[in-house]
N, C-alpha and C positions, 0 to 999 in steps of 0.2 A: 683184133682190138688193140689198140693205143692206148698210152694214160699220159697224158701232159699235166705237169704239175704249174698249178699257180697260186700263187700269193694274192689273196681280194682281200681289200679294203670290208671290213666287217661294214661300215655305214652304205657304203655303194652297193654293196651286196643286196643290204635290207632296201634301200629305195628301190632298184631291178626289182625283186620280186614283189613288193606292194602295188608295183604298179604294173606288173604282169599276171600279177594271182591276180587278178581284178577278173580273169578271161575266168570261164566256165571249165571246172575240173571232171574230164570224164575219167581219167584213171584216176584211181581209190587209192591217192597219196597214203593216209592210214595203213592201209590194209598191204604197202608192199611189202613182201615176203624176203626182206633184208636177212642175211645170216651174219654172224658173229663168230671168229673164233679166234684164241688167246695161243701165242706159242711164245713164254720168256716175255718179252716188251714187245713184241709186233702183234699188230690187231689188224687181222685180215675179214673184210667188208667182205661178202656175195650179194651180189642184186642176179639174181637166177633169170634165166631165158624170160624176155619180156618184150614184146614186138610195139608196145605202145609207146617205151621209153628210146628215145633215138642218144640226150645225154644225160649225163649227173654232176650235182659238186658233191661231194662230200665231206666233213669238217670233222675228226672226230678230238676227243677229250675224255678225259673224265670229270663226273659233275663237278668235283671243287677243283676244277683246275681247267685254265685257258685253253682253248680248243687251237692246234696248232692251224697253218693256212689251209683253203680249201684244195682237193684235186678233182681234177676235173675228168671224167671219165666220160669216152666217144666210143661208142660199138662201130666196126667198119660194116657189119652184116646184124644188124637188127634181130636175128634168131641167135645170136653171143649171147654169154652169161657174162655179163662186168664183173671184173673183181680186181682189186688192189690191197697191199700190205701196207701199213704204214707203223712207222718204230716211233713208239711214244716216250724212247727213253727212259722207263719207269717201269718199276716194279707193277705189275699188274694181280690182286692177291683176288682168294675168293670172297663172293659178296657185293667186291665192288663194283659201282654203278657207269658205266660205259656210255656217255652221251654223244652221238650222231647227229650234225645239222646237214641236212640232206635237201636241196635244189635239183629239181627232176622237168625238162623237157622233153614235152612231147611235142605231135607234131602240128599241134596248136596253140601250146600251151605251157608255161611254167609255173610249177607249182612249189611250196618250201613247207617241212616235215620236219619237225624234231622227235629224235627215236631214244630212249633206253633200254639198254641192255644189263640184265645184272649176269657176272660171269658164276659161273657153277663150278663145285668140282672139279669138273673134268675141262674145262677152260674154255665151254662153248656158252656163247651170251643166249639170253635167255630173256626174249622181249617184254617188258613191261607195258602194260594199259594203263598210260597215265600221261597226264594235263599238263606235262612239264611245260617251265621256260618257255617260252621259242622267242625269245628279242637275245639275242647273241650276244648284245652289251649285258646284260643279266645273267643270261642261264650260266658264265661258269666263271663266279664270282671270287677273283686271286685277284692279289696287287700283278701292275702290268712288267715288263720287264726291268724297267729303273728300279722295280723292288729287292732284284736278286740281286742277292751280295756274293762279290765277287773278290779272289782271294787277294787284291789289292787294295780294295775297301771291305774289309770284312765285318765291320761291326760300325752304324752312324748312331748315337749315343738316342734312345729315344728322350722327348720332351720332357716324358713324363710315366710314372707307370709304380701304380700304389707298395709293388710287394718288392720292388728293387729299380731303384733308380738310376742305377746303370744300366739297365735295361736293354738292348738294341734295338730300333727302331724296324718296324716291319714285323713285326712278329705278334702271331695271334696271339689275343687276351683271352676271349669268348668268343666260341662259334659252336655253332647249331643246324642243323642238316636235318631233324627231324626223323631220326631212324627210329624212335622209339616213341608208342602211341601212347605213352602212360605220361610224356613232358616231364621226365623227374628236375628237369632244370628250371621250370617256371609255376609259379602261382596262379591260380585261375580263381575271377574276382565273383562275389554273385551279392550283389546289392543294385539299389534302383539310384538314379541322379533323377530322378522325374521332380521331387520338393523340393531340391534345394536349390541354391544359386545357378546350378547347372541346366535344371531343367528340362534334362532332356527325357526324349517322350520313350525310353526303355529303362529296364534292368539287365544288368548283365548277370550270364546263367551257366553252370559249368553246363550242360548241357549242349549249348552252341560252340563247344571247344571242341574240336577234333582231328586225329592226324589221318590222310588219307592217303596210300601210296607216294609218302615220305613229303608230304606237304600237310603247314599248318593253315586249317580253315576256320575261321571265323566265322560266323554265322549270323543272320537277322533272320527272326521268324516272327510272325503275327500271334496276336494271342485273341484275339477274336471271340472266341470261344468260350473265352475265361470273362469274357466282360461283364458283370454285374457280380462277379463272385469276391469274397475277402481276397487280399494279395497278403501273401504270403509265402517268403523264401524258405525252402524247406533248412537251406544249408546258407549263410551270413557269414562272408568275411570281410562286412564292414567295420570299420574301427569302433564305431558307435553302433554296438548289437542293440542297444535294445531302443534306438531310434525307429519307429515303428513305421516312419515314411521311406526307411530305406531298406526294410528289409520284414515289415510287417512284425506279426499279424496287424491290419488295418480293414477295417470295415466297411463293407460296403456302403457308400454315399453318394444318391445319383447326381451331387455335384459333382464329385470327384471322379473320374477316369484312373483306372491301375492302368500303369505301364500297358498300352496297346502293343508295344514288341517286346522282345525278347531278342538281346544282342550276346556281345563276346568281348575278354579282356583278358591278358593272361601277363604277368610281370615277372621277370629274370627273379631268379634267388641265387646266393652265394655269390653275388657278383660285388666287383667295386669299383666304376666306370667312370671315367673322368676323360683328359685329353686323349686323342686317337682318332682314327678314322673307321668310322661307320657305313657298311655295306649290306645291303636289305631287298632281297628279291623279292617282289610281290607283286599282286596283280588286286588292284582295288576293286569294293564292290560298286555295283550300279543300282540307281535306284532312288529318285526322290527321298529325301531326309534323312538319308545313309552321312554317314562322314567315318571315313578310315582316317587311321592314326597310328605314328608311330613315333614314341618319346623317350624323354628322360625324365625321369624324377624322384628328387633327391632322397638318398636312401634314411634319413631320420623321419622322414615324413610317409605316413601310409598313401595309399594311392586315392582310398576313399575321403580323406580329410583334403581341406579346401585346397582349391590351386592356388600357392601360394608361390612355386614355380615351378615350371618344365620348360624343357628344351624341345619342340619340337620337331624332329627331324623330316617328317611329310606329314602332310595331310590333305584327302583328297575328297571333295562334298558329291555325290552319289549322284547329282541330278546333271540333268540331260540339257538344261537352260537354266543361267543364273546370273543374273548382272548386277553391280554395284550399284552407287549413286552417283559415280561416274563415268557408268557404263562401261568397264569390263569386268572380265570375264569371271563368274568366281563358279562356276559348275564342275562337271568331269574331265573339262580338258583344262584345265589349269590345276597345276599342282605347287601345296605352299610349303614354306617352312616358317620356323621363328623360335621366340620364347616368350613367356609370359610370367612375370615377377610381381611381388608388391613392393615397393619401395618404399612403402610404409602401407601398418593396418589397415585392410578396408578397401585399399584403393589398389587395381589389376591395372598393370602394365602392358600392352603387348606388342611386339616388335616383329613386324612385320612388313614395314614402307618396303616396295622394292624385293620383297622373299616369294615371287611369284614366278611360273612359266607354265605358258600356255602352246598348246598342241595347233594351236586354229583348224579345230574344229573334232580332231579321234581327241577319243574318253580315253581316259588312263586307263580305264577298265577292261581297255578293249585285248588289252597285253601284258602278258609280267615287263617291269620295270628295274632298272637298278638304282634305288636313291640312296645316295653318299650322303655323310654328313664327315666334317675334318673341323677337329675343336683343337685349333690352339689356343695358346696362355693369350694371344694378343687378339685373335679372331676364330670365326667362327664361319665356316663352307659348308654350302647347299650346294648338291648336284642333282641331278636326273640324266643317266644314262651317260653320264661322262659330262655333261653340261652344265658350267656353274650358274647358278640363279638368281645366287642372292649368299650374302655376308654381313656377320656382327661385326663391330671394327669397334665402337663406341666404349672407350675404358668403364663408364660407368654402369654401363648394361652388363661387359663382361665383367667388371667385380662386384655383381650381383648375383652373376649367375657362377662363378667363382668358390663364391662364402661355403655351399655345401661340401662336405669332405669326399660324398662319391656319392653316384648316381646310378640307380637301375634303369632295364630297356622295360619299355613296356608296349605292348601293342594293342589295338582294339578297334572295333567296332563297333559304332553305337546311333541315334537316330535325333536330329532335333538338338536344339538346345539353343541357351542364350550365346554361349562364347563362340559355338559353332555355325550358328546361321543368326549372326544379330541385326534385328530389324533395321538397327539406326545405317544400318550399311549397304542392305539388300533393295536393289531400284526396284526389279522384279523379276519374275519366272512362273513356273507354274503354282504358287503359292505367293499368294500379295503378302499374307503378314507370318511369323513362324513363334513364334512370343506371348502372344495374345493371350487372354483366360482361355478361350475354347479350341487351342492350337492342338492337344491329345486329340481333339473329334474330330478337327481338319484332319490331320494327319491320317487316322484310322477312317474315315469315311475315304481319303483319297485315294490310302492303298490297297482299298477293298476294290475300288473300279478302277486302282491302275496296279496289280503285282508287281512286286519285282520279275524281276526277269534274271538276276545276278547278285542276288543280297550277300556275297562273299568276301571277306578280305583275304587273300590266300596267299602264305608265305613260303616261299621256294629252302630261301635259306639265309643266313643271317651268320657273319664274320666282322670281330673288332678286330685291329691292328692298331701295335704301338704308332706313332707319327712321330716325327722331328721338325722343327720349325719352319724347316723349308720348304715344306711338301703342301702344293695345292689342288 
């Protein structure tokens, strides 16, 4: 056996295999019997005696951190066991999570895997059963190498940053990785937006909150079940408890429809979040009248009281066909960003001309994602996957969005509503109107005869860093 080392292009990489995985897998990518073992900072890979596999790429990293280049490994005799070392330069402790992007040719066939390994005791990885990542620009979410500071530049003054303003740029604020299922870092919301200006056809419920093999899952579930019964939230952390449309007890009235779903919503505490760049692995849900989201919103204001502003950093509407009234795209392969302000009482602002990017044709649902957001004092950056999309530039918009002193993250999933599928905008899809009086019964008659199939917002991991003026 040989090993030739090479350097791929992460993008060419993923085109090759998208359009090669297309071919029929008969080896059980999953199920290869990969080993692990840790000695000081070298991480030695086994792919053990395998006749179906002729080569491999291998990539490896640990999850918060950039997967160095792929090596490419070639058996000269087909009954070989492949194996290579590679020095990660770093400390390797127990616990930590060992991430592998693995490319496997067969002799029909190439297929692409991503593997976790948590290391043990004794320094042998220890494969985990889990959904990870696998979009490479995502899964190992660190500033690129212009971020390292080097002893000739060793400190760029950041923009900005609440607790000390000489601060250096590059340097986490808040990150979260989800190692612990209890969330001690974030709020979980349980009130309905079904009456009020929002109108949307859920309540969010800590119940759809949960962390599973170190991802947070959001959740949409039906309530079917419950339909003709009072609604009532056992547990209210809306601002307004004793608003009876937000959080009950309310009474059964067969004109009224209670929330037909049951969503998800969880918001940062102790945080205080203003200029930076914003980085958020996730994989949105699918599903007619879903809309994922991920924002900001300012921290004097509770989350349940009106939108009076947020910044939001993506958002992506669950359904499978959706066109404007100037025919593009607004479904699951376009993903937006923006903010929404009142600039006076009464009257919602929202800024979004131009905060779009479209897939033509895959769902964002179909992959985890990496969406950036980079807030400076003058503008305001949209990314996806390394791809800008759309920018605030407008002083008046930015010093609206400006005025608040700091802002929390908040994330959620929820179904329906005016701000999120507004009639006055929607040409058509599989739903002519979403607003209407009897839009609860549409909704609930449609996704009794159509399920989801993926009712998830599922967050990988999630890192702020200071920024400085010049970074786009």
């Amino acid at each position: 056996m040989y090993i030739i080392r090479i350097e791929m292009n992460y993008i060419a990489l993923c085109l090759a295999v998208s359009y090669l995985g297309c071919l029929a897998a008969a080896f059980e990518v999953e199920k290869a019997k990969i080993s692990v073992a840790i000695v000081g900072t070298v991480v030695t890979i086994t792919l053990p005696e395998n006749p179906d596999v002729k080569s491999a790429f291998f990539s490896t990293g640990l999850t918060d951190e950039c997967a160095g280049g792929y090596i490419f490994l070639q058996s000269l005799n087909e009954s070989q066991t492949m194996s290579y070392k590679h020095d990660l330069k770093q400390k390797i402790n127990t616990n930590d999570l060992l991430r592998i992007s693995a490319v496997f040719e067969t002799h029909n066939q190439v297929m692409s895997h991503t593997f976790n390994f948590e290391i043990d005791s004794n320094g042998q990885g220890v494969k985990q059963n889990t959904s990870v990542a696998s979009n490479p620009l995502c899964s190992s979410i660190k500033p690129s190498s212009e971020w390292r500071i080097t002893p000739q530049n060793k400190c760029i003054p950041s923009e900005w940053h609440f607790d000390n303003t000489e601060q250096c740029s590059k340097k986490i604020i808040f990150e979260e990785k989800f190692n612990d299922d209890k969330l001690p870092n974030w709020n979980i919301s349980s009130y309905s937006n079904q009456l009020n200006e929002y109108a949307e056809y859920s309540a969010y419920v800590p119940e759809n909150v949960f962390v599973k093999e170190r991802q947070l899952h959001l959740n949409a579930t039906t309530t079917f079940h419950l339909m003709g019964n009072p609604f009532h939230l056992k547990v209210c952390t809306a601002i307004k408890k004793n608003d009876s449309a937000m959080c009950g007890p309310r009474k059964f009235n067969p004109n009224t429809i209670t929330p037909p779903f049951h969503t998800a919503q969880i918001q940062s505490i102790d945080q205080k979040l203003k200029y930076g760049r914003y980085e958020i692995c996730a994989k949105v849900a699918k599903g007619e009248f879903l809309f994922s989201y991920i924002m900001l919103h300012p921290i004097e204001r509770h989350i349940s009281d009106d939108p009076a502003k947020v910044i939001r950093i993506m958002y992506v509407r669950g359904s499978s066909e959706m066109r404007s009234i100037g025919l593009s795209d607004m479904a699951g392969s376009t993903v937006f960003g923006g903010a929404m302000f009142m600039p006076f009482p009464g009257e919602l602002h929202e800024v979004k001309h131009g905060m779009s990017l479209n897939t033509t044709g895959a769902h964002y649902g179909d992959e985890f994602h990496n969406y950036t957001m980079i807030w400076h004092k003058d503008r305001i950056i949209f990314k996806v996957d390394g791809t800008t999309y759309g920018k605030i530039n407008d002083e008046s918009v930015l010093k609206q969005l400006d005025e608040p002193a700091y802002y929390y993250l908040v994330l959620g999933l929820t179904a329906g509503g005016r701000h999120n599928f507004p009639d006055r905008e929607i040409k058509h899809g599989s739903i002519s109107k979403f607003n209407d009086a009897s839009a609860d019964k549409v909704a609930m008659d449609y996704v009794e005869d159509n399920p989801w199939t993926q009712p998830k917002l599922i967050i990988d991991s999630i890192r702020v860093f200071t920024t400085h003026a010049d970074e786009e």
